[in-house]
Backbone as a printed PyTorch tensor [residue, N CA C, xyz], in Angstrom:
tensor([[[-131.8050,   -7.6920, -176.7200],
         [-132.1800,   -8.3220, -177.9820],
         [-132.2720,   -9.8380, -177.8010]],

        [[-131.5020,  -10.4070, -178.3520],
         [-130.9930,  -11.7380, -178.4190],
         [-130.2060,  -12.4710, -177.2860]],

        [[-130.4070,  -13.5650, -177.0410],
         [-130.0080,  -13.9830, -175.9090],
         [-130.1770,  -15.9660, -176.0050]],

        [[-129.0760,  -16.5830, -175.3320],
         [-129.4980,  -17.5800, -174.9300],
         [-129.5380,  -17.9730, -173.7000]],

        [[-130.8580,  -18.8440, -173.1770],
         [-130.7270,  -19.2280, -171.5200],
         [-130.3390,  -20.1470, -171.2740]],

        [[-129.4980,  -20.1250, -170.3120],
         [-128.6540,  -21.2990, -170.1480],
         [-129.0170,  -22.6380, -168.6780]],

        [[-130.2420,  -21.7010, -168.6550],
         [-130.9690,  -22.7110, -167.6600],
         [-131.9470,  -23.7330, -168.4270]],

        [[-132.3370,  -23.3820, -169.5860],
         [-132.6370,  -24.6520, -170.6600],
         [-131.9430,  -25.4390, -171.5180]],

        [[-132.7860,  -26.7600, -171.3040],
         [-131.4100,  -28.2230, -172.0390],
         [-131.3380,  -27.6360, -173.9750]],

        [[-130.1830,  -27.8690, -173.7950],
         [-130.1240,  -27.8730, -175.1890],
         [-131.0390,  -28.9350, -176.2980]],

        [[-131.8780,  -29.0490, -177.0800],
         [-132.5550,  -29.8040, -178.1510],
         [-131.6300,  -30.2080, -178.9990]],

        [[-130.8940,  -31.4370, -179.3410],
         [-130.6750,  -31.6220, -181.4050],
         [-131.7710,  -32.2030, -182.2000]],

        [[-131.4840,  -31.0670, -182.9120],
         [-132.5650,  -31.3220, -184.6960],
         [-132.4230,  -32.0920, -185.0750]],

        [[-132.8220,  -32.7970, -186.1410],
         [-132.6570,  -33.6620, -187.0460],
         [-132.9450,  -33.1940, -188.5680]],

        [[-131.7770,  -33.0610, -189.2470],
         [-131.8110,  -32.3340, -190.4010],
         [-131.6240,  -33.4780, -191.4480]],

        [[-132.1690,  -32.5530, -192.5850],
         [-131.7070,  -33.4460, -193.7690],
         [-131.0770,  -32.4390, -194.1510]],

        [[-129.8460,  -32.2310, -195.3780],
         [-129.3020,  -31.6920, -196.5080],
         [-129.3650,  -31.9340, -197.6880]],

        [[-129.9970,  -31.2700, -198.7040],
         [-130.0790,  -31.5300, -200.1390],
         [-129.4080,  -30.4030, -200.9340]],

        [[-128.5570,  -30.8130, -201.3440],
         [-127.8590,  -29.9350, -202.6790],
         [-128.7950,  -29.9500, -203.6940]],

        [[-128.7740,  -28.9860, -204.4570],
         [-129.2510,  -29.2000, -205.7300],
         [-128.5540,  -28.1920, -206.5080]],

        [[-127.8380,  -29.0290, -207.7170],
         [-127.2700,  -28.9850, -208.8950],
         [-126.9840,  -30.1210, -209.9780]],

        [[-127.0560,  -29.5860, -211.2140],
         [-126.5590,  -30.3460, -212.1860],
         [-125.2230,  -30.4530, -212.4930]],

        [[-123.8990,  -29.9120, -210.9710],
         [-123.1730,  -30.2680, -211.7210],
         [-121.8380,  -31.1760, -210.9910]],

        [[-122.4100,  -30.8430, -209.3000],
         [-121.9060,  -31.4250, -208.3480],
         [-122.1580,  -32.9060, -207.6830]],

        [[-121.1900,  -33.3850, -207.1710],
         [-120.8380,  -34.6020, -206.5560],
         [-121.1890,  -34.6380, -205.2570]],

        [[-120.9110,  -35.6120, -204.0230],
         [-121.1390,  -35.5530, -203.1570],
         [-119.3130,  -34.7680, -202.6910]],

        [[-118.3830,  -35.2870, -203.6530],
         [-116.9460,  -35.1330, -203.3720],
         [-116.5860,  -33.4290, -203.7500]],

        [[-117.5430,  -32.9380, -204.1790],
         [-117.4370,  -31.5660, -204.6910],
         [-118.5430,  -30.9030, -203.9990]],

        [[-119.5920,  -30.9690, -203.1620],
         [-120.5930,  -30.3770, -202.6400],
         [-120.0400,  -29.9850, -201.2800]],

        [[-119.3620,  -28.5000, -201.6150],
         [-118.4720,  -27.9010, -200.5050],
         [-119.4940,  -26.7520, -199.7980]],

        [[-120.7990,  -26.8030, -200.3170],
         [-121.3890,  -26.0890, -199.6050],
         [-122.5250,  -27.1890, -198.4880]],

        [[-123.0150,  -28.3240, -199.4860],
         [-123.6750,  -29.6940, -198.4070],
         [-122.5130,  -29.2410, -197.5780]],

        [[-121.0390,  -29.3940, -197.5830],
         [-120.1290,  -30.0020, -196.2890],
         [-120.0810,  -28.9040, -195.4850]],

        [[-120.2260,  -27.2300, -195.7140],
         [-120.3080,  -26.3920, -194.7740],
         [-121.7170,  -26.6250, -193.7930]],

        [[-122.8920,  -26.9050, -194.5370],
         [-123.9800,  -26.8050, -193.6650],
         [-124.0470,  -27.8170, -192.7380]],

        [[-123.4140,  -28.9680, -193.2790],
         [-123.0620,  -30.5650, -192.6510],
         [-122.2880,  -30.5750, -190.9400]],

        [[-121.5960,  -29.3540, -191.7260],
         [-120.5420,  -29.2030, -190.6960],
         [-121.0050,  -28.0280, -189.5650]],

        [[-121.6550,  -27.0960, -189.6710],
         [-122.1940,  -26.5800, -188.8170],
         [-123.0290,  -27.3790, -188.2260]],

        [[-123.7840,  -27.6940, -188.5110],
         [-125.2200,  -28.5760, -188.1360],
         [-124.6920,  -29.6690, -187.2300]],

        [[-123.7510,  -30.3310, -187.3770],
         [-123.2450,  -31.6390, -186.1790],
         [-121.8570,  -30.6780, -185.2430]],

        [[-121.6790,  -28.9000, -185.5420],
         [-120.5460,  -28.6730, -184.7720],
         [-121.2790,  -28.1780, -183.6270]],

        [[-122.9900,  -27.7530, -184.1640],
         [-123.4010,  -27.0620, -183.4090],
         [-124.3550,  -28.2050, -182.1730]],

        [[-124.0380,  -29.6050, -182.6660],
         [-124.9420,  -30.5990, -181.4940],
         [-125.8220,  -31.4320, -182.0440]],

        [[-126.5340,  -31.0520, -183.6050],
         [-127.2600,  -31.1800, -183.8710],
         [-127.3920,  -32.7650, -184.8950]],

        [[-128.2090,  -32.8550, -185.2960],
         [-127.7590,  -34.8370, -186.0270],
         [-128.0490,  -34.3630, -187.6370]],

        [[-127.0160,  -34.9110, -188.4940],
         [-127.1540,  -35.2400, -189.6340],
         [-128.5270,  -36.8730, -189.9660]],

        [[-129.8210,  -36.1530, -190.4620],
         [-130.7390,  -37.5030, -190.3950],
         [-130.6750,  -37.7980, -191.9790]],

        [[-130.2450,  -36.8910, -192.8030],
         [-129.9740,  -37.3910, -194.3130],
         [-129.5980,  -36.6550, -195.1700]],

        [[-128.9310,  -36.6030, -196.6100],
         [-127.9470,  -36.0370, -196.8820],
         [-128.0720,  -36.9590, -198.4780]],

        [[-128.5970,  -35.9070, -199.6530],
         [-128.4310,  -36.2180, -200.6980],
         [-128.3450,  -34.8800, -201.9480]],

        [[-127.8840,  -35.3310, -203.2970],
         [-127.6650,  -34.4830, -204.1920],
         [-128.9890,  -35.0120, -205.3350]],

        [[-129.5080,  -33.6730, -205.6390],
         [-130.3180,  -33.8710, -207.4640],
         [-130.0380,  -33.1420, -207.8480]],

        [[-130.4860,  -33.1660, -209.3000],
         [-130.2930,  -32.1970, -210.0760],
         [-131.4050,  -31.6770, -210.0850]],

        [[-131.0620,  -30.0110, -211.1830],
         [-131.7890,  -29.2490, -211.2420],
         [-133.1590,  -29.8810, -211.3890]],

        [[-134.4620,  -30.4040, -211.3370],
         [-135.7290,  -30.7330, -211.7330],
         [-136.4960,  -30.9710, -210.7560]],

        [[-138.0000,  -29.5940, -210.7000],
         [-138.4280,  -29.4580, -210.3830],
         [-139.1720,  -30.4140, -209.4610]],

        [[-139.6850,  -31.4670, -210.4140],
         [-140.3320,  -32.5050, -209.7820],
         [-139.9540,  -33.8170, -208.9640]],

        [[-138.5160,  -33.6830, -209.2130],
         [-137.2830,  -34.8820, -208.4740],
         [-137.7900,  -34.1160, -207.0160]],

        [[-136.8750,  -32.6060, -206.9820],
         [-136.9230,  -31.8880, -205.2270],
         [-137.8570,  -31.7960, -205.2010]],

        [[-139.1680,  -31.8100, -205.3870],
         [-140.4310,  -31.3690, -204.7830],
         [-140.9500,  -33.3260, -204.0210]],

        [[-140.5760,  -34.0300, -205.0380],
         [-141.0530,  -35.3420, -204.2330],
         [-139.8380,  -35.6040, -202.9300]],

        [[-138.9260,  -35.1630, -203.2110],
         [-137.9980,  -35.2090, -202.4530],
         [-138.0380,  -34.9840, -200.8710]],

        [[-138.4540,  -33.4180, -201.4030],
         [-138.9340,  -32.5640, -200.1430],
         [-140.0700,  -33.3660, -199.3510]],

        [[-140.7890,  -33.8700, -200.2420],
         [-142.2910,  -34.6430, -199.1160],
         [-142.2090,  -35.6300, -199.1960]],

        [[-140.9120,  -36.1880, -199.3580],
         [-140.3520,  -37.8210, -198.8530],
         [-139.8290,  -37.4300, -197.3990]],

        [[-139.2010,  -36.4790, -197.3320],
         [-138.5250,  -36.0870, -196.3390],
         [-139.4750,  -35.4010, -194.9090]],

        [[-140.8810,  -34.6370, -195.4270],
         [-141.2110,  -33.9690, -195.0360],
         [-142.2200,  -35.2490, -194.1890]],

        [[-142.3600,  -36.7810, -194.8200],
         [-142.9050,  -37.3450, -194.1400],
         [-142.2160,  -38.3890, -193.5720]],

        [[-140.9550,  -37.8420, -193.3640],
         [-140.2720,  -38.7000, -192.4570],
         [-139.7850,  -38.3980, -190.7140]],

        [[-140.5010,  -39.4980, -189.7800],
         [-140.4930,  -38.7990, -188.6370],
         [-138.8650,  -38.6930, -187.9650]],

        [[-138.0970,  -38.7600, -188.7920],
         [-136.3600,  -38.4690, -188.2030],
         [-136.1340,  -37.7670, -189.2860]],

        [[-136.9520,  -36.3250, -189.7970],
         [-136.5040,  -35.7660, -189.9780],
         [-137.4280,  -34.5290, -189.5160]],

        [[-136.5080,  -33.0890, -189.2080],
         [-136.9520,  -32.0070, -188.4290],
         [-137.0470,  -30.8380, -188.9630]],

        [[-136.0490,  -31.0400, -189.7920],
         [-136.2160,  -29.7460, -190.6410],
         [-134.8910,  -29.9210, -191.9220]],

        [[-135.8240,  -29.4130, -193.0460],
         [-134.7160,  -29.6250, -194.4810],
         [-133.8520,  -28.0770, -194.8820]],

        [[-132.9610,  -28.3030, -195.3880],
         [-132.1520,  -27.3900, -195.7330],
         [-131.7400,  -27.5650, -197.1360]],

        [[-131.9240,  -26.9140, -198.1130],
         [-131.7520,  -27.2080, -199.4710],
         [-130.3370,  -26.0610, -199.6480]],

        [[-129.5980,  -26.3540, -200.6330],
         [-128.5250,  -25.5700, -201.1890],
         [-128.2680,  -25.2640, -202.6880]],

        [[-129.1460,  -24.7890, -203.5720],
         [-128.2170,  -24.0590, -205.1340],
         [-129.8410,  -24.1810, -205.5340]],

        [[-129.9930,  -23.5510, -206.5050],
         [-131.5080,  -23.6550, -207.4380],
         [-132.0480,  -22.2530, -206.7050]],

        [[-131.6590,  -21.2550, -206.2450],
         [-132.4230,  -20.0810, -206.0080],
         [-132.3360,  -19.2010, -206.7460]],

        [[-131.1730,  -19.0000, -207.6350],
         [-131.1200,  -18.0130, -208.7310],
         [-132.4750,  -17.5600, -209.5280]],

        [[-131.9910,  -16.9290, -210.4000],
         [-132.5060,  -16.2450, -211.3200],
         [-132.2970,  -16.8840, -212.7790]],

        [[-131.6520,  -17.5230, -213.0140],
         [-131.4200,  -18.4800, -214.3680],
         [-133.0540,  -19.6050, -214.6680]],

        [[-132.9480,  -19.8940, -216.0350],
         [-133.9210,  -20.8170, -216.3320],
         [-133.8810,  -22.2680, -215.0050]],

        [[-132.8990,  -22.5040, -215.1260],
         [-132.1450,  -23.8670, -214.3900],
         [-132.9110,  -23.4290, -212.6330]],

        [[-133.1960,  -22.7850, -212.4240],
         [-132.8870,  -22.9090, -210.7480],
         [-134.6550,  -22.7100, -210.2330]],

        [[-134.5200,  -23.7560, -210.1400],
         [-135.9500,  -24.5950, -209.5370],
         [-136.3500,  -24.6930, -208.2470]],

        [[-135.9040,  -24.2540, -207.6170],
         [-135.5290,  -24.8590, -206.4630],
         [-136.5200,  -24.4400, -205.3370]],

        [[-136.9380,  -23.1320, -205.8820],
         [-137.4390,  -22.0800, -204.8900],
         [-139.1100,  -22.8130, -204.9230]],

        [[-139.1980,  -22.8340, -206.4190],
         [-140.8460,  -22.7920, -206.8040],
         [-141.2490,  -24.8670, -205.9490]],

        [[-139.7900,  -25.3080, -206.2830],
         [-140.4140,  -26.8250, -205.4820],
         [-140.8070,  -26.7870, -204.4210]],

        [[-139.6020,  -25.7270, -203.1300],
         [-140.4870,  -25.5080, -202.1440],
         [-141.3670,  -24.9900, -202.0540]],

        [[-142.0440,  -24.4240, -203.1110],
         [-143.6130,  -23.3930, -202.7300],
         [-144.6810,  -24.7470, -202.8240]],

        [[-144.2920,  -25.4730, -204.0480],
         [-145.4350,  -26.9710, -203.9270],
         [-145.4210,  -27.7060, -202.6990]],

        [[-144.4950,  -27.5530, -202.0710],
         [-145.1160,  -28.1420, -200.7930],
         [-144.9330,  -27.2730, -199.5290]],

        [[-145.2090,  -26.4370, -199.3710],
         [-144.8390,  -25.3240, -198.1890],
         [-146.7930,  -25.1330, -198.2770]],

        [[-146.5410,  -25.6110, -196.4970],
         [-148.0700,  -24.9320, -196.4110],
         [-148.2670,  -24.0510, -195.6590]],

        [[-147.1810,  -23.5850, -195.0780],
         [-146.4720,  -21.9220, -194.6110],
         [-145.5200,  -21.4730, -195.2340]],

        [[-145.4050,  -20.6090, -195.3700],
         [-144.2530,  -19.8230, -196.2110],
         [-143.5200,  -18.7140, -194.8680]],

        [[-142.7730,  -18.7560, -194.4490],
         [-142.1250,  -18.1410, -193.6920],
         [-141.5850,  -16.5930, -194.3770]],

        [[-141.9630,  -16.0340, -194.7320],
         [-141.7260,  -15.0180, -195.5260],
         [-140.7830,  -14.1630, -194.9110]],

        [[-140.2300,  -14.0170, -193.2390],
         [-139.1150,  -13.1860, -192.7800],
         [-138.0060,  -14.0740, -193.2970]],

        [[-138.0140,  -14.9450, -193.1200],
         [-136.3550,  -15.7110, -193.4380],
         [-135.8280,  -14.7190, -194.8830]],

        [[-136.9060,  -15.0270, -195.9590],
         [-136.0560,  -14.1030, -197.0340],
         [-135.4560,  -12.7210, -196.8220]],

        [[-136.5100,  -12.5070, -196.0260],
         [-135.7840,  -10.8680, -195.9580],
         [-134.8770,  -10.4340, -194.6010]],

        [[-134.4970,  -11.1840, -194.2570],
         [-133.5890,  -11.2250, -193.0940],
         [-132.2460,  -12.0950, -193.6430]],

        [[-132.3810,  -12.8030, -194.4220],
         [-131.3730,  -13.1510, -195.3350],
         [-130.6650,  -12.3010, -196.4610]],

        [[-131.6660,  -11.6530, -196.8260],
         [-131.0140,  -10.3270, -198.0420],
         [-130.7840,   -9.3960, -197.1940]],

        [[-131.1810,   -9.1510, -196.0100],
         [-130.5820,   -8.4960, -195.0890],
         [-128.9380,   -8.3520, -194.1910]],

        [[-128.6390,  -10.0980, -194.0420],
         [-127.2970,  -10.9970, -193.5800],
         [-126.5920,  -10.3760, -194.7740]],

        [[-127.3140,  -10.8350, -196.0590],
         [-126.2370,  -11.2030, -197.2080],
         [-125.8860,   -9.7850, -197.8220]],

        [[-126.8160,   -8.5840, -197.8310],
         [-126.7290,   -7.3210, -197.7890],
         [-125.0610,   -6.7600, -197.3420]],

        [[-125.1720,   -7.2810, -196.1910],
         [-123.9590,   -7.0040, -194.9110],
         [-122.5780,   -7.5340, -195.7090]],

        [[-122.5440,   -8.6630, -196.3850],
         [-121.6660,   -9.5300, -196.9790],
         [-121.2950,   -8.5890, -198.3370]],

        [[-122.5550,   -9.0710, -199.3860],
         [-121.8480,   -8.6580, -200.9020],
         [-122.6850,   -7.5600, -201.5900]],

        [[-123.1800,   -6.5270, -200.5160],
         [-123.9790,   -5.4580, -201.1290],
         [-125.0920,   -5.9030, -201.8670]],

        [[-124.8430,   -4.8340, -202.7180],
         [-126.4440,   -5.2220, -203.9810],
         [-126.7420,   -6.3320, -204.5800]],

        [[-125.3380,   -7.1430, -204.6810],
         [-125.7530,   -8.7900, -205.1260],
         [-126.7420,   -9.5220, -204.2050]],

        [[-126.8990,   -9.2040, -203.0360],
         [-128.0000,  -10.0100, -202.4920],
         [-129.6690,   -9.8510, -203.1160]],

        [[-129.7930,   -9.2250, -203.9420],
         [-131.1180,   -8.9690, -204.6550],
         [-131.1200,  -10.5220, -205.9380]],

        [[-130.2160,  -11.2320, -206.4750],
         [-130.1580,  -11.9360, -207.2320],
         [-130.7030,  -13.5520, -206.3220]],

        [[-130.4880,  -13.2360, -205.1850],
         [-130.8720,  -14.5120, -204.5870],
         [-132.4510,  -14.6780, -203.5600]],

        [[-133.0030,  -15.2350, -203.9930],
         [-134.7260,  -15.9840, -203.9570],
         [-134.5400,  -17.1690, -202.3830]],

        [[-134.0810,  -16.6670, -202.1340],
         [-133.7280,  -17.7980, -200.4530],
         [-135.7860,  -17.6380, -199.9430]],

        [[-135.6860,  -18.9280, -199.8670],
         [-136.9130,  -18.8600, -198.8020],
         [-137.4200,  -20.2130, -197.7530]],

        [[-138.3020,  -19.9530, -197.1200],
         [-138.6600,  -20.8550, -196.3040],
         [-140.3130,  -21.0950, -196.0870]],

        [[-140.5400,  -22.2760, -195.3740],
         [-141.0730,  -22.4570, -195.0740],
         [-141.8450,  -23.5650, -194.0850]],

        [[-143.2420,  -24.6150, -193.4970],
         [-143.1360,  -25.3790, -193.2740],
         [-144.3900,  -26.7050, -193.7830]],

        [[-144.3960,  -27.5910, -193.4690],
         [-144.9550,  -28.8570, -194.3310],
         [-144.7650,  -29.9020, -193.9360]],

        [[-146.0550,  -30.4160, -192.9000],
         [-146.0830,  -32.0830, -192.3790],
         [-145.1340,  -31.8330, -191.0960]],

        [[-145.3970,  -30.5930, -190.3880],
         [-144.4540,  -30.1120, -189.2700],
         [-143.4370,  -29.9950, -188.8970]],

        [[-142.9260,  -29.9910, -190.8390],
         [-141.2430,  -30.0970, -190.6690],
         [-140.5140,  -28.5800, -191.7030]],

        [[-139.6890,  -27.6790, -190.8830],
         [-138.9360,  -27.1800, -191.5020],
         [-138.0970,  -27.1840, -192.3590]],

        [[-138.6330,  -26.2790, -193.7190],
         [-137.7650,  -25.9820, -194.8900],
         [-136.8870,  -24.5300, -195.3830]],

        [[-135.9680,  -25.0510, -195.2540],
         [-134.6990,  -23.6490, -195.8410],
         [-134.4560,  -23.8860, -197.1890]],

        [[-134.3890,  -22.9440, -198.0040],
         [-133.8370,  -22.9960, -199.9110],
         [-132.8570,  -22.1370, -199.4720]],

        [[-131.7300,  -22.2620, -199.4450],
         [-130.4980,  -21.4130, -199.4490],
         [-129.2510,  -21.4800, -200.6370]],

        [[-129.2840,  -20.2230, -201.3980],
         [-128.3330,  -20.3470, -202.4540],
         [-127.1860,  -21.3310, -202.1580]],

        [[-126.5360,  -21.4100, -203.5800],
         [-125.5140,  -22.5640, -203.4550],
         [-124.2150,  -22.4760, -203.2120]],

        [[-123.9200,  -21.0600, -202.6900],
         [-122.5050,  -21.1310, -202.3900],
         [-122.2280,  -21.2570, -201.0940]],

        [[-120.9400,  -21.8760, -200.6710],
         [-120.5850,  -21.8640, -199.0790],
         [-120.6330,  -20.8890, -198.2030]],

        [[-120.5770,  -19.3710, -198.9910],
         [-120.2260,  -18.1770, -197.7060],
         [-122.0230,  -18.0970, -197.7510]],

        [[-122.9860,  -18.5150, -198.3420],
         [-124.3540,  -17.8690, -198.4040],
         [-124.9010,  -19.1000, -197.4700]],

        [[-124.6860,  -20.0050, -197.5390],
         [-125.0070,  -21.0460, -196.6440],
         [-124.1840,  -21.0170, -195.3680]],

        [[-123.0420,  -20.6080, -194.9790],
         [-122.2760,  -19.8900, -193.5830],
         [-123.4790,  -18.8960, -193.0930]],

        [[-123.7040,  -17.7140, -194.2210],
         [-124.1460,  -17.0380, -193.4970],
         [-125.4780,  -17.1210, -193.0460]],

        [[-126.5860,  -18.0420, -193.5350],
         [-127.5750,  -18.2580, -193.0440],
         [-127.4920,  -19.2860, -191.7740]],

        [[-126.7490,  -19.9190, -191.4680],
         [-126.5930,  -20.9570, -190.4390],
         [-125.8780,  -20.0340, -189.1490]],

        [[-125.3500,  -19.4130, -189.7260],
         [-124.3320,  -18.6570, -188.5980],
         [-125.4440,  -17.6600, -187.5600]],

        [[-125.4550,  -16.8490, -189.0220],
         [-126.4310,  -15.4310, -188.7100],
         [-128.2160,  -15.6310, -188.6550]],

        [[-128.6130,  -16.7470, -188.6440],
         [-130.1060,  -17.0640, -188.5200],
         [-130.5300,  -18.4290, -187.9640]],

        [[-129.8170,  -19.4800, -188.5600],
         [-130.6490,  -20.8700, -188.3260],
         [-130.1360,  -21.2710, -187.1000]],

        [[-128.5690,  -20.9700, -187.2280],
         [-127.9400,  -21.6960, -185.4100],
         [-129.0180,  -21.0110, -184.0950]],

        [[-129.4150,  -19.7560, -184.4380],
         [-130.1770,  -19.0040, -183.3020],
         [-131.4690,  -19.9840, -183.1460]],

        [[-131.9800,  -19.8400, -184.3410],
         [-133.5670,  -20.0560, -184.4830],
         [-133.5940,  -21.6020, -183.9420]],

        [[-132.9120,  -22.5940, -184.4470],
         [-132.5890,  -23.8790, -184.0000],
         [-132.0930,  -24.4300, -182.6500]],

        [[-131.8370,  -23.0070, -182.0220],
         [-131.6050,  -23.4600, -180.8890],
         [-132.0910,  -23.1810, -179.5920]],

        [[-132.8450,  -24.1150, -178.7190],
         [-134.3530,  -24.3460, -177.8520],
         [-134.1840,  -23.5420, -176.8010]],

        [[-132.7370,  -22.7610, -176.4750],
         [-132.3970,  -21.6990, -175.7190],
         [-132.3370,  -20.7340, -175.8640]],

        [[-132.6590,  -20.7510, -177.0260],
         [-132.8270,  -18.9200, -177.5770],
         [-133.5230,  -18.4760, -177.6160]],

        [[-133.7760,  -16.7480, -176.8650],
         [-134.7220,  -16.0580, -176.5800],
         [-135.1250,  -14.4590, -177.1050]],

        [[-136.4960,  -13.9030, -177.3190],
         [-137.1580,  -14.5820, -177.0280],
         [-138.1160,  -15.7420, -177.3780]],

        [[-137.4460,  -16.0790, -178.7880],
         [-138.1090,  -17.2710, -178.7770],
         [-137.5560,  -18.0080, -179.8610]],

        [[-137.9040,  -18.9010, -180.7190],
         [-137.1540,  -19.9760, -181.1110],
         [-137.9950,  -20.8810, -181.9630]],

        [[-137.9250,  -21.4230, -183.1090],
         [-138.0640,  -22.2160, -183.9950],
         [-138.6340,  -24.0340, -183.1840]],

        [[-137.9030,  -24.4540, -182.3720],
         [-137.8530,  -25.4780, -181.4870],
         [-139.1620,  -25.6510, -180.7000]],

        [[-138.6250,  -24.7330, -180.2440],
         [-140.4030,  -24.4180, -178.5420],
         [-141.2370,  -24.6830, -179.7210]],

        [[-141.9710,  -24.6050, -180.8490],
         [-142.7220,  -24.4770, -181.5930],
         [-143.2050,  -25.6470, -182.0480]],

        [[-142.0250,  -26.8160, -182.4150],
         [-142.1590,  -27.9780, -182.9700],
         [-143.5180,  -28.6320, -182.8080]],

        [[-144.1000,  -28.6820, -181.7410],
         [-145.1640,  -29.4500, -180.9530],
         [-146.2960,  -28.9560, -182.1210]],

        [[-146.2990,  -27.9690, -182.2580],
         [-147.5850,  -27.2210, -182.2380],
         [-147.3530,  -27.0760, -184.1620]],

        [[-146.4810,  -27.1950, -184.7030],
         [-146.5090,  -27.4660, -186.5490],
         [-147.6340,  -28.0940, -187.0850]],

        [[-148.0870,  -29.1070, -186.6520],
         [-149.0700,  -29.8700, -187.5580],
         [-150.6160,  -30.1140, -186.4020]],

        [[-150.9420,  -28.9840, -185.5970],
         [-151.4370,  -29.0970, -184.8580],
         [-152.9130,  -28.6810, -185.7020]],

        [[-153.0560,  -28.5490, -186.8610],
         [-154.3500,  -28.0970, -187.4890],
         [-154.4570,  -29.3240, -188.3720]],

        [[-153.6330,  -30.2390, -188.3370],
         [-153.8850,  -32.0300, -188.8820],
         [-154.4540,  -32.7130, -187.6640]],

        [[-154.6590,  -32.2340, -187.0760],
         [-155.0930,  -33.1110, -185.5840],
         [-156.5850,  -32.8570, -185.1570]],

        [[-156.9370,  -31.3220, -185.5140],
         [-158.1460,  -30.9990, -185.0720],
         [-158.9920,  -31.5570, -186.3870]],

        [[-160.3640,  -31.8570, -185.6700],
         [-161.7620,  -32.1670, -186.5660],
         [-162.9620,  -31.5460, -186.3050]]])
């Protein structure tokens, strides 16, 4: 199956983290600090790190502030995937996703399946990419953000993993902005 080679250099990412809620702090965003904390345990660089609230149009400029920033590699969002009026989060990344990665969701309700049974149907996790930079929407709690970093992104993120990998790819993201 799965495998890493250990005859290739390890890559670090450059991530951003965005919480999104209306009700958390940076001193209370215990799920930002799990992904924070995987992400620099696993090698990788914290390139930025902020909180909004719920509104649509704040994270969507957000996202393509970020998405056109060249120190950053890939975004990771946390809370706004629900099912409530409030949770925006999903549809901001669709305004700027000009791929939609459509396995991440279902390999995530798959992880989270494993975790809390049938509750994984309430959560809208998705991905995608935009300006050659990777985007994650991952619900807002800490064990749902563990388990996507643990059980999906540490693999995919990392340039030794086979047979293949999120990384090896980087080059080639915005390679249809180049042709004329």
């Amino acid at each position: 199956m799965t495998r890493l080679d250990e005859t290739k250099p390890f890559m670090p990412v450059r991530f951003g983290v965005l919480t999104v809620s209306d009700t958390r702090d940076l001193s209370a965003d215990k799920s930002g600090d799990t992904l924070v904390g995987r992400i620099e345990a696993a090698g990788h660089v914290l390139a930025a790190r902020d909180i909004l609230r719920d509104e649509r149009a704040e994270i969507t400029a957000r996202l393509r502030q970020w998405c056109a920033d060249p120190g950053i590699d890939a975004i990771l969002t946390t809370g706004g995937t629900g099912l409530t009026g409030r949770d925006v989060t999903v549809e901001a990344h669709r305004d700027v996703y000009e791929k939609e990665i459509e396995a991440f969701g279902t390999i995530f309700t798959i992880v989270s399946m494993q975790k809390i049974g049938t509750s994984a149907i309430q959560s809208r996790a998705c991905a995608g990419v935009a300006q050659g930079t990777y985007l994650f929407a991952l619900p807002g709690s800490p064990g749902a953000c563990k388990d996507a970093w643990d059980e999906i992104l540490a693999l995919q993120f990392d340039f030794r993993h086979r047979p293949c990998n999120f990384v090896e790819i980087f080059p080639r993201l915005d390679e249809h902005l180049r042709r004329k």
